[in-house]
C-alpha positions in Angstrom: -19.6 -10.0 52.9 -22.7 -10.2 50.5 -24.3 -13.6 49.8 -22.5 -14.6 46.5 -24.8 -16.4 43.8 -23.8 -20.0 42.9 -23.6 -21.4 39.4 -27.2 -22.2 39.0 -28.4 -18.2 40.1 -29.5 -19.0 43.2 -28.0 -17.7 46.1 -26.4 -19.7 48.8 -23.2 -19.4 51.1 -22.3 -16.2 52.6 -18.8 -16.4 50.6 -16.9 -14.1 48.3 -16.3 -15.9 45.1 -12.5 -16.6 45.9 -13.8 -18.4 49.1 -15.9 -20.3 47.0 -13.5 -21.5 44.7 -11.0 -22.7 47.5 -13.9 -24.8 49.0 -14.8 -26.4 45.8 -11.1 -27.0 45.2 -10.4 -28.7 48.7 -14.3 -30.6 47.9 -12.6 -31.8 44.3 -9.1 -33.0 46.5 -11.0 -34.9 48.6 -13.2 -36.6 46.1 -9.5 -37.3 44.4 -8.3 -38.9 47.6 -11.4 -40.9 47.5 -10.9 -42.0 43.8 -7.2 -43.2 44.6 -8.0 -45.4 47.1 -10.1 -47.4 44.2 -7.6 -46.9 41.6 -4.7 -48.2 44.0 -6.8 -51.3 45.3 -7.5 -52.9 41.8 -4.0 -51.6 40.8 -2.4 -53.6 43.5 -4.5 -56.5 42.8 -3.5 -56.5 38.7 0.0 -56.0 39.7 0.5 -59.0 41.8 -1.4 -61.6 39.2 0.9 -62.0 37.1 3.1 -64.0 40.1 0.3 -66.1 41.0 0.9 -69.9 39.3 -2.8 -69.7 37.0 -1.3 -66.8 35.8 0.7 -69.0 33.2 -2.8 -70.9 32.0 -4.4 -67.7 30.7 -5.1 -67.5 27.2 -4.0 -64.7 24.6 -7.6 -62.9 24.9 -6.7 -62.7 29.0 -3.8 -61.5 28.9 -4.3 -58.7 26.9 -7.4 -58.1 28.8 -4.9 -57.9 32.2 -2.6 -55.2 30.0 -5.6 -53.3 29.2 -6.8 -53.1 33.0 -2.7 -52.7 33.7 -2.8 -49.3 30.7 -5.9 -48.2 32.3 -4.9 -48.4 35.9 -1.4 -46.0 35.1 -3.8 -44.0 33.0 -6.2 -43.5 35.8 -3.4 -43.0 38.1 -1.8 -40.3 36.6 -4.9 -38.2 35.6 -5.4 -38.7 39.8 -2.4 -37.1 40.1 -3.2 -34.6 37.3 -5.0 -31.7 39.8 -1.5 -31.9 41.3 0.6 -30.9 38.6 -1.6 -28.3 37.2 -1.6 -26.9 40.7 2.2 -26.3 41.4 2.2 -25.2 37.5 -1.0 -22.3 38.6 0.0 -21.4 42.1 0.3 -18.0 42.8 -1.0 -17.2 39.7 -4.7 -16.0 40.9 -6.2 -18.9 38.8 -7.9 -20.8 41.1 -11.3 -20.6 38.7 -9.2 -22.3 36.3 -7.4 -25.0 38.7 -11.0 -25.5 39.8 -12.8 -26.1 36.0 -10.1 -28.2 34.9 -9.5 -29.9 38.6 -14.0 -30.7 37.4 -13.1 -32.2 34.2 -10.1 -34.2 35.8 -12.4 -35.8 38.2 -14.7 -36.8 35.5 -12.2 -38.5 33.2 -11.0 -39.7 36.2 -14.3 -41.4 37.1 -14.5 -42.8 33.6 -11.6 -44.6 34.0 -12.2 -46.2 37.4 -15.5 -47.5 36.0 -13.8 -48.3 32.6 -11.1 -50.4 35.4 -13.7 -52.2 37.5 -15.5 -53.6 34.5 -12.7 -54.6 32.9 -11.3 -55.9 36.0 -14.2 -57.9 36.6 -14.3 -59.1 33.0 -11.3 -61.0 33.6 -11.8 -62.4 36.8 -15.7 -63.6 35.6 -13.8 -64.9 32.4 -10.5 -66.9 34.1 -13.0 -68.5 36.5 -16.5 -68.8 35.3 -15.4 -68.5 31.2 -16.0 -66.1 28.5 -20.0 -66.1 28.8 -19.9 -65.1 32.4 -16.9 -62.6 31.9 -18.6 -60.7 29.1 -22.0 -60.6 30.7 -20.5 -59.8 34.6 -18.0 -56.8 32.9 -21.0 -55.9 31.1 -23.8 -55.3 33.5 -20.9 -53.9 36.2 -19.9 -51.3 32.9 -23.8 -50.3 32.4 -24.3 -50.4 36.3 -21.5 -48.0 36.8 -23.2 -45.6 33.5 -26.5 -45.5 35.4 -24.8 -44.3 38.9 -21.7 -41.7 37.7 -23.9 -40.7 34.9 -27.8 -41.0 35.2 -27.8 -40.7 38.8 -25.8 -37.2 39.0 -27.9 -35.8 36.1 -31.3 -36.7 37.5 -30.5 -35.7 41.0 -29.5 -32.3 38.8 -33.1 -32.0 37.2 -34.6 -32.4 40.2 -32.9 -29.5 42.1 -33.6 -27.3 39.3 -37.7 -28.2 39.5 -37.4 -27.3 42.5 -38.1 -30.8 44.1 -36.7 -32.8 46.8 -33.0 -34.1 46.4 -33.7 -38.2 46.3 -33.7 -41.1 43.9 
């Protein structure tokens, strides 16, 4: 086998190309696996509020807040479960460069929504027990917390690499 160039031109592994894209793919599954955990934690803990007895003292702003965090969970859920579906539909099909861009973008929107989730999740528990101040402001700073470290972070780790310096914050 040659060494194979990776998708910045400089050469790495000592992989064909299909090798390649099978390890990214497995990489992207277990990233997904990660991601569920998350997704199924705050989903289990919107799905059982509504039998709780405060429940019933939440205003017409909460609730709809909870069936936004409820939409976004399923949402979130099912683009998890996207990679999946696209697989069995591309199997056997010698796509695996496709499986693997769109299995990429998947994980992204996926990410999107988990932060999108947690904020909004924390909105509402910040607004039923410290008011609407403290909800805004908490889902707030958790929303622009979570830009800095799935966004910023990944992009300035990126321009690093590329100047050729160390890979750290």
């Amino acid at each position: 086998m040659s060494e194979v160039e990776d998708y910045t031109g400089r050469t790495g592994r000592n992989e064909t190309r299909e090798e390649q894209l099978d390890r990214n793919w497995a990489e992207l599954l277990q990233e997904l696996r990660v991601l569920q955990m998350g997704v199924q934690i705050l989903a289990g803990f919107l799905l059982t509020l509504p039998f709780q007895e405060r429940f019933e003292d939440l205003d017409d702003f909460q609730i709809t807040l909870y069936l936004a965090n409820v939409v976004i969970a399923a949402i979130t859920t099912a683009f998890i479960l996207l990679p999946v579906s696209v697989h069995r539909r591309l199997f056997r099909k010698r796509l695996k460069e496709t499986l693997v861009a769109s299995g990429d973008t998947i994980a992204k929107v996926t990410l999107a929504g988990i932060a999108l989730l947690s904020a909004g999740t924390a909105t509402l528990v910040f607004d039923v027990t410290a008011g609407r101040s403290a909800g805004f402001t908490a889902g707030g700073a958790l929303l622009a917390f979570m830009v800095v470290l799935l966004v910023y972070v990944p992009i300035h780790l990126n321009r690093k690499a590329a100047a050729g310096k160390p890979d750290q914050l």
